[in-house]
Structures are given as C-alpha cells and as structure tokens.
One Martini backbone bead per residue (centre of mass of N, CA, C, O) as a GRO file, in nm:
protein
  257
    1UNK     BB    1  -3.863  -1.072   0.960
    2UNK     BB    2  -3.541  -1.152   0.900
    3UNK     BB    3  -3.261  -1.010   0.930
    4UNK     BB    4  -2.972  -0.884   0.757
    5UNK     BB    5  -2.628  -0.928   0.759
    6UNK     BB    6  -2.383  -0.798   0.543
    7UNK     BB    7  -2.020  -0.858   0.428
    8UNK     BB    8  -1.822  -0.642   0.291
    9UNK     BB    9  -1.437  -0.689   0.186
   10UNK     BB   10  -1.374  -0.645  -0.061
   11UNK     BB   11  -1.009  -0.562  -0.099
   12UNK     BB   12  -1.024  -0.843   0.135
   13UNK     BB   13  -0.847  -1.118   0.217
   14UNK     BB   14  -0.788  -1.457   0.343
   15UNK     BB   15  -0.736  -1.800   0.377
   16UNK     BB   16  -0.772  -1.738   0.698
   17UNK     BB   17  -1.017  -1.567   0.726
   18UNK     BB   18  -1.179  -1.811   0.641
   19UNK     BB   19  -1.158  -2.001   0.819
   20UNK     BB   20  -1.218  -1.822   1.088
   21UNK     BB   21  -1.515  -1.744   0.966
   22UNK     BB   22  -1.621  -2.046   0.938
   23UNK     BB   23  -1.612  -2.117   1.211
   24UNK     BB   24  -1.753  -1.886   1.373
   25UNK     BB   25  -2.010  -1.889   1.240
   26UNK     BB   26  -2.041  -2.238   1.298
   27UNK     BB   27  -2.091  -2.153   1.612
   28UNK     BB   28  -2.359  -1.920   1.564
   29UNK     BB   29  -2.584  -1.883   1.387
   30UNK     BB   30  -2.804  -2.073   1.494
   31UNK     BB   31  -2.789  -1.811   1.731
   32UNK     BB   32  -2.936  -1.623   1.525
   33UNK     BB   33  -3.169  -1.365   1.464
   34UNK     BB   34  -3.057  -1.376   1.148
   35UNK     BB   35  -2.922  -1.331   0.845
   36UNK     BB   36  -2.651  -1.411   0.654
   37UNK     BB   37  -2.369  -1.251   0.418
   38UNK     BB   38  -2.105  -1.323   0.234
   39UNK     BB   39  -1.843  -1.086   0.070
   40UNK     BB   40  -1.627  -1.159  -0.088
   41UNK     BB   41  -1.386  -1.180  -0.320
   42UNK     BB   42  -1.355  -1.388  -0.576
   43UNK     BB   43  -1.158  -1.569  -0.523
   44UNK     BB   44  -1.316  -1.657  -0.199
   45UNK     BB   45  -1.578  -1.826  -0.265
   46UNK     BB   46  -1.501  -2.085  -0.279
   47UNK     BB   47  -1.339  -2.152   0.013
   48UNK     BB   48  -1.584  -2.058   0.165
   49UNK     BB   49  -1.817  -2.262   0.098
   50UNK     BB   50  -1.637  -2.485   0.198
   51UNK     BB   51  -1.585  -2.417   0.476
   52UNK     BB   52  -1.929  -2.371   0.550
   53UNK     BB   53  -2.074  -2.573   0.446
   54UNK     BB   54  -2.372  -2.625   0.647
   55UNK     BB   55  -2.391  -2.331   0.735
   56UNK     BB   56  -2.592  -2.075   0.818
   57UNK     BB   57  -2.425  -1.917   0.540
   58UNK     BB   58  -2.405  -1.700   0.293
   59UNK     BB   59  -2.271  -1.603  -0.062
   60UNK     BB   60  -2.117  -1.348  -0.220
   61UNK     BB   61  -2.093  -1.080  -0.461
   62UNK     BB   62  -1.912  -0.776  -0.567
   63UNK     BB   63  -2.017  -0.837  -0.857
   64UNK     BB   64  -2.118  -0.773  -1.216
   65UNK     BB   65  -2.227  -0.848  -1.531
   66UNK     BB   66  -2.428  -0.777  -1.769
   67UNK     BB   67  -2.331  -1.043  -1.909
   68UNK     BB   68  -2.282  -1.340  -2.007
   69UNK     BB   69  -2.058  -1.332  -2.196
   70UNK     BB   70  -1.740  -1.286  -2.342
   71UNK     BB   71  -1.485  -1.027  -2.449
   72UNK     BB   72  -1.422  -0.913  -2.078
   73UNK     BB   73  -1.154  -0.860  -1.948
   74UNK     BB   74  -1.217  -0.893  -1.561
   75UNK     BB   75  -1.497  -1.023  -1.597
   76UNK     BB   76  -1.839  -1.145  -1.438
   77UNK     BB   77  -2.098  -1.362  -1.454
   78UNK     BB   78  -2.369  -1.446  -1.265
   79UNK     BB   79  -2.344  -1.756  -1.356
   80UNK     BB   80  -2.061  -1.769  -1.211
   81UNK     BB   81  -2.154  -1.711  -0.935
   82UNK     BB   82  -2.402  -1.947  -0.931
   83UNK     BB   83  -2.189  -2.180  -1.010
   84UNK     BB   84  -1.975  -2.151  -0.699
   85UNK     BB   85  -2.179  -2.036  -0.489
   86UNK     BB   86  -2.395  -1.775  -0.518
   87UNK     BB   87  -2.671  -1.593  -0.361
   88UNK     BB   88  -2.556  -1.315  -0.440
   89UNK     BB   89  -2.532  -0.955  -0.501
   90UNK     BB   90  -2.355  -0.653  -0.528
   91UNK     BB   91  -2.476  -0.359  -0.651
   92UNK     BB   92  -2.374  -0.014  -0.648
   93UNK     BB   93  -2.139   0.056  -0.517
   94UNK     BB   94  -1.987   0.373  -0.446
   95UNK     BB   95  -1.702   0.280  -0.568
   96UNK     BB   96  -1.813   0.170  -0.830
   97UNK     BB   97  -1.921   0.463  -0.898
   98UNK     BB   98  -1.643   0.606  -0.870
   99UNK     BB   99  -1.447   0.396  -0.998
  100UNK     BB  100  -1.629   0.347  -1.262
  101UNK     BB  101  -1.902   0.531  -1.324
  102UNK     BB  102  -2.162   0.370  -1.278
  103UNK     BB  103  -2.487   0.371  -1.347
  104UNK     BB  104  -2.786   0.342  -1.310
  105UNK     BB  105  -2.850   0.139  -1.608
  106UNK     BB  106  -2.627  -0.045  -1.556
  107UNK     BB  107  -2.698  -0.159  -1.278
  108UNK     BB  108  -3.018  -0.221  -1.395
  109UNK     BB  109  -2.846  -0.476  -1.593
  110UNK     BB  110  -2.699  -0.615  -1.341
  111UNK     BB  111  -2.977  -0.727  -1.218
  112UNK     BB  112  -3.111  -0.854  -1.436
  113UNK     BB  113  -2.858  -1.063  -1.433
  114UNK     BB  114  -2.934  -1.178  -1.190
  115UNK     BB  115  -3.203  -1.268  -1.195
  116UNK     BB  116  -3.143  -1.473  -1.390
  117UNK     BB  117  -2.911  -1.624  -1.229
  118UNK     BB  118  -3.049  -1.646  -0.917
  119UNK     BB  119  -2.994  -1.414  -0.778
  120UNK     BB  120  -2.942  -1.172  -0.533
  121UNK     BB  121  -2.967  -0.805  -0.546
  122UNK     BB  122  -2.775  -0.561  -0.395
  123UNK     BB  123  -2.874  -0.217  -0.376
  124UNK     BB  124  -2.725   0.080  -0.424
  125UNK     BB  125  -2.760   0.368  -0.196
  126UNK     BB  126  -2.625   0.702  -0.187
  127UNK     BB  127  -2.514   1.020  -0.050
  128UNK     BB  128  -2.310   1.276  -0.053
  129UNK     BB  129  -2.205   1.560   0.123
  130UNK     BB  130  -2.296   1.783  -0.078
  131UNK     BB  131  -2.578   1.673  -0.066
  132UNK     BB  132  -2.626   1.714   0.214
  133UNK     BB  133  -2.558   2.009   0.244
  134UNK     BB  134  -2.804   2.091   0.019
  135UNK     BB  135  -3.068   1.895   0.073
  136UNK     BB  136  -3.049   1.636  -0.168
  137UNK     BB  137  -3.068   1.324  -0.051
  138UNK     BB  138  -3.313   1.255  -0.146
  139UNK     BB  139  -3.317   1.270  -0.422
  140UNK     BB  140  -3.067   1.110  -0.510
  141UNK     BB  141  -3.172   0.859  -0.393
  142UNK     BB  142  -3.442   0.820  -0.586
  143UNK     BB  143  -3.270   0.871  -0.840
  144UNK     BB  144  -3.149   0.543  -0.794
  145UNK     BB  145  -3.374   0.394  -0.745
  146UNK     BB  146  -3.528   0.441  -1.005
  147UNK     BB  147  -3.281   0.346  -1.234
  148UNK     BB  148  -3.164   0.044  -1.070
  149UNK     BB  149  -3.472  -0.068  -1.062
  150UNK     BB  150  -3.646  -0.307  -1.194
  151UNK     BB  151  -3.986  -0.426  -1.280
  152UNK     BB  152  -3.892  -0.710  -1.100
  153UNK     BB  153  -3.779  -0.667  -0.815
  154UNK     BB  154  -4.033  -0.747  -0.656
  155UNK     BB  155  -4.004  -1.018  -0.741
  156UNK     BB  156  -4.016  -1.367  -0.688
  157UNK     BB  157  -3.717  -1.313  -0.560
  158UNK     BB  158  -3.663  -1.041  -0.370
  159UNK     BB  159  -3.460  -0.781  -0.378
  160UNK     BB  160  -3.204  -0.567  -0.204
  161UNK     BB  161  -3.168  -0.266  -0.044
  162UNK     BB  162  -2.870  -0.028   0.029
  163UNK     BB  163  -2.831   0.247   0.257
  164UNK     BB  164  -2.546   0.449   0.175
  165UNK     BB  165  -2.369   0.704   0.323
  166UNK     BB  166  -2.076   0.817   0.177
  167UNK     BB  167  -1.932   0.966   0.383
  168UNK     BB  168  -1.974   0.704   0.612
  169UNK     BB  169  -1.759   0.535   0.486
  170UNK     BB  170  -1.472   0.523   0.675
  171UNK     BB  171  -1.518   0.747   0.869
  172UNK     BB  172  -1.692   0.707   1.162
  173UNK     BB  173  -1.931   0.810   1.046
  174UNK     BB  174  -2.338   0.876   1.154
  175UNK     BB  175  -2.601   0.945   1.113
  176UNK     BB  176  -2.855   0.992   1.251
  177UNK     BB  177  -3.137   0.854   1.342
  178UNK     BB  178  -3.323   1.040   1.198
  179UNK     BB  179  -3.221   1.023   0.899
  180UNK     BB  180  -3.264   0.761   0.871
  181UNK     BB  181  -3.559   0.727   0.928
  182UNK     BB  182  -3.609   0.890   0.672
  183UNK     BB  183  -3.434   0.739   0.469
  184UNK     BB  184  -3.616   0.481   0.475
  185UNK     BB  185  -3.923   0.602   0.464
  186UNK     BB  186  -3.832   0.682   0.161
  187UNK     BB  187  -3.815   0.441   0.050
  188UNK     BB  188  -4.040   0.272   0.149
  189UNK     BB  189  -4.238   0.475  -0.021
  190UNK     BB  190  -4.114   0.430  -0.335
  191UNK     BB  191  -4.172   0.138  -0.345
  192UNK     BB  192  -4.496   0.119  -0.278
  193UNK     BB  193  -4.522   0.309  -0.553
  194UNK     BB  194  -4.419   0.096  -0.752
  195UNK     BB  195  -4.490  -0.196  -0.580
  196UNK     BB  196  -4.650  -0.218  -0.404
  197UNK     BB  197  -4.699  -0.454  -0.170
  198UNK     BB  198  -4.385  -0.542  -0.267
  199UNK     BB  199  -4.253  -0.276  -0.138
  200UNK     BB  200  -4.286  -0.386   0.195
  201UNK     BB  201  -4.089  -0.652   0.137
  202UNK     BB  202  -3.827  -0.496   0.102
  203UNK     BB  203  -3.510  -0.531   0.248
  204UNK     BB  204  -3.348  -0.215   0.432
  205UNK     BB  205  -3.020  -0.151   0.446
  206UNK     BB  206  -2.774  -0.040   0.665
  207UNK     BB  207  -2.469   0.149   0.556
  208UNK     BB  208  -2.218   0.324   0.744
  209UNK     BB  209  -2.052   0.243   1.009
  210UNK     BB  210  -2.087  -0.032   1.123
  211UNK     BB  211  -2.098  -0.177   1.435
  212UNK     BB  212  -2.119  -0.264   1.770
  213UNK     BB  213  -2.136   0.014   1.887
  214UNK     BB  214  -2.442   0.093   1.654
  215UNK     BB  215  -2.632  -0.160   1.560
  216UNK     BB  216  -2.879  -0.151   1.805
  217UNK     BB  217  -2.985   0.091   1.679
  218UNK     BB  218  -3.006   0.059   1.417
  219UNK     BB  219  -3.166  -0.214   1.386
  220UNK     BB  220  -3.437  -0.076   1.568
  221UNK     BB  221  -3.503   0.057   1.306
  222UNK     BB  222  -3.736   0.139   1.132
  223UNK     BB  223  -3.667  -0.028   0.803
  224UNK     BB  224  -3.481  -0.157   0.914
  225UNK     BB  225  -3.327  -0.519   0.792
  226UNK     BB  226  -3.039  -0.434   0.865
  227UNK     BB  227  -2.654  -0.450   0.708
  228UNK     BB  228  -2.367  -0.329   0.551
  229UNK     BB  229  -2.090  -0.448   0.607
  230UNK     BB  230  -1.737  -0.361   0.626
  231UNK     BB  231  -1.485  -0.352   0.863
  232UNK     BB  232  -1.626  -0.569   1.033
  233UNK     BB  233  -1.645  -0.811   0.902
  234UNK     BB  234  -1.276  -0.893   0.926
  235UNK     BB  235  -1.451  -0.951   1.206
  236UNK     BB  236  -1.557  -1.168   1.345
  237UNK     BB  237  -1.652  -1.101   1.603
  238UNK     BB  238  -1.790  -0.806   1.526
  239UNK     BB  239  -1.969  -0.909   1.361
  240UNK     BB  240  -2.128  -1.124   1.534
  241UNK     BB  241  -2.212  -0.901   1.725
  242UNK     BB  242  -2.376  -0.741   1.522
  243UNK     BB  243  -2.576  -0.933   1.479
  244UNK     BB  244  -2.646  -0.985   1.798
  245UNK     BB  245  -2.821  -0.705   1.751
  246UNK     BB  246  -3.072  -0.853   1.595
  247UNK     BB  247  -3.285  -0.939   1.758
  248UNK     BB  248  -3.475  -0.734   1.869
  249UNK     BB  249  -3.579  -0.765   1.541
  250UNK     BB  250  -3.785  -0.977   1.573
  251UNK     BB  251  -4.039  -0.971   1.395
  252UNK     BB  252  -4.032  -0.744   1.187
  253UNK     BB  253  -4.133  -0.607   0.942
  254UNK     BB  254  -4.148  -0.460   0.663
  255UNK     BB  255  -4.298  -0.148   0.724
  256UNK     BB  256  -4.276  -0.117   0.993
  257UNK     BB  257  -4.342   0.123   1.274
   0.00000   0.00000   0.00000
C-alpha cells in the first residue's frame, strides 16, 4: 500500500500559496511513490481543486460539523466539503481539542458524518507532555483511539489515524524512533483487536515536527503509512521534499513488520 502524506495549512495561506503548491505538485506528484492530500482553510478549498486540476493529488477540510445543515454559524458540514471538491477532512486535532473542548464523542460524531457524505476521515490522537512524562501516553492514547473512531471506521473505505505526540507540533522536537514504533504498534494492536482484519489495513500516520531532514526515518518506520505534515506543507519544496522520502516504503502494507 502507498503511504499517504497530507499537509494540515492550519490557519495559514494564500492564494499565491495555492499556486505556488498546485504548479510544484503538478509538476512531481507523478513522480511520487506515496499518495498526496492537501488540507488548506475552507476558504482556499474551491481555489486549490481548480488550480490542482487533473494533478494526482487531493484535497481535504480541516475539520466539519457533526450535523447536516441548521443554524450553526461559522460551521460548516461534511457535504459541504463534499460537494466543493473535498475527498478527505482532519478530525480530532489536538488543537480542535484544546481550542475547542471537543471531546472524543463530539470527534466520532463528526466521524460518522464525514463518512456518510462520503469524506476520508483523518482522526487524530495524540498525547500531551504531562502524559508522556507520567507513563501515561499510551493509555491516554488508546482511550481517544476507543471513544473518536465509529462501529464503521474500517468499512470500505476505510478512515485514517494519525498519531500526533502533542508535544511535539511546532516546538521542532520528535519522540525517538523507538517511541513511534512502540505507539504505532499500539495502535495498530487495538485497530486489530476492535476492526479484525480490516484493522491491519488502516493506515497510520505520523505528525509532528515531520521535516524533510527527519521524514526519511520517520516513515521507513513499522506501521507508519504516511505523515501528517504542519509547517513544512506551506513550503512546497519542504512538503514535496518529505513526499519524495517516501519511495522507500513502497510497498509495504500496512500492518508489516
């Protein structure tokens, strides 16, 4: 299976960026072995797919309502990203967590509404500094894993999981490799244990602090299917960079070890 690597833009970008990103991609994605997945704000949705054209690469929302329409101002719902051109949306990101409240019901409520309007949903998991330094990262792990990812999550198709060590976003520090490969190996022992077979072939993703000088180990890694890119999305270079670190792990399914 080829790794996935989606760029979160967060609350940041231009339509120059879109240019910029939707020429370099059309010029490389071809020439990747990994599947690409673009994630700007809502505003710059409609402008990427039009700029991105027939390039092999889609693009994704940054969060949705777990409802369908109603008076909800300044929320938006899965078929609205659906019907602008929409194949994917981030859910659970620990910064929707912290900034928002949402808990792990709310998070597999808007689950379930992404998949019903035919949306990829990318749900995140990830803990804090506090956790790590107590013993607790996989527990608390594990329950965000348990309680955000619905009855249907690995029915055809299957959502994705990306594991974000909170800690490590933006602050340019990353668990060693041997953290990852033991918490990529916990999930993907409770993905199997709750989803059976269809358990082994979800893939997971790794974000934080994905770099271009730290990408190539990072996703040579066990159970690692992919990367969750932050800041090095808004460089094209960067971003399509941390892709072409992906070759080596053609062909690995997930769930290899």
């Amino acid at each position: 299976m080829r790794q996935i690597i989606i760029g979160n833009w967060k609350m940041n970008g231009t339509k120059a960026l879109v240019e910029t990103m939707a020429r370099e991609v059309s010029s490389r994605a071809a020439s990747l072995a990994c599947d690409l997945v673009l994630c700007p704000p809502a505003t710059l949705i409609v402008p990427l797919v039009a700029a991105l054209g027939g390039a092999p690469a889609k693009v994704g929302g940054q969060d949705c309502d777990a409802r369908a329409s109603g008076a909800h101002t300044g929320d938006i719902a899965a078929t609205m990203l659906r019907e602008v051109g929409a194949s994917h949306v981030i859910l659970g990101h620990s910064e929707r967590r912290a900034d928002h409240g949402e808990s792990d019901a709310l998070i597999c409520a808007k689950v379930a509404a992404a998949r019903a309007a035919g949306l990829t949903p990318i749900v995140c998991v990830g803990e804090d500094e506090a956790a790590r330094q107590a013993g607790r990262a996989e527990a608390v792990v594990m329950g965000q894993l348990a309680a955000s990812l619905p009855a249907d999550f690995a029915d055809p198709p299957a959502g994705l999981v990306a594991y974000e060590p909170i800690w490590a976003i933006g602050s340019g520090r990353t668990p060693t490799t041997d953290d990852i490969a033991a918490m990529h190996g916990a999930i993907r022992a409770a993905l199997r244990d709750r989803f059976g077979a269809a358990g082994g072939a979800i893939a997971i993703l790794y974000g934080g602090s994905v770099k271009p000088g730290n990408a190539a180990a990072l996703l040579a890694l066990a159970e690692v299917g992919g990367a969750l890119v932050g800041g090095a999305s808004l460089v094209p270079g960067d971003f399509l960079a941390i892709a072409a670190a992906a070759a080596p792990a053609l062909g690995r399914a997930p769930g290899a070890s």
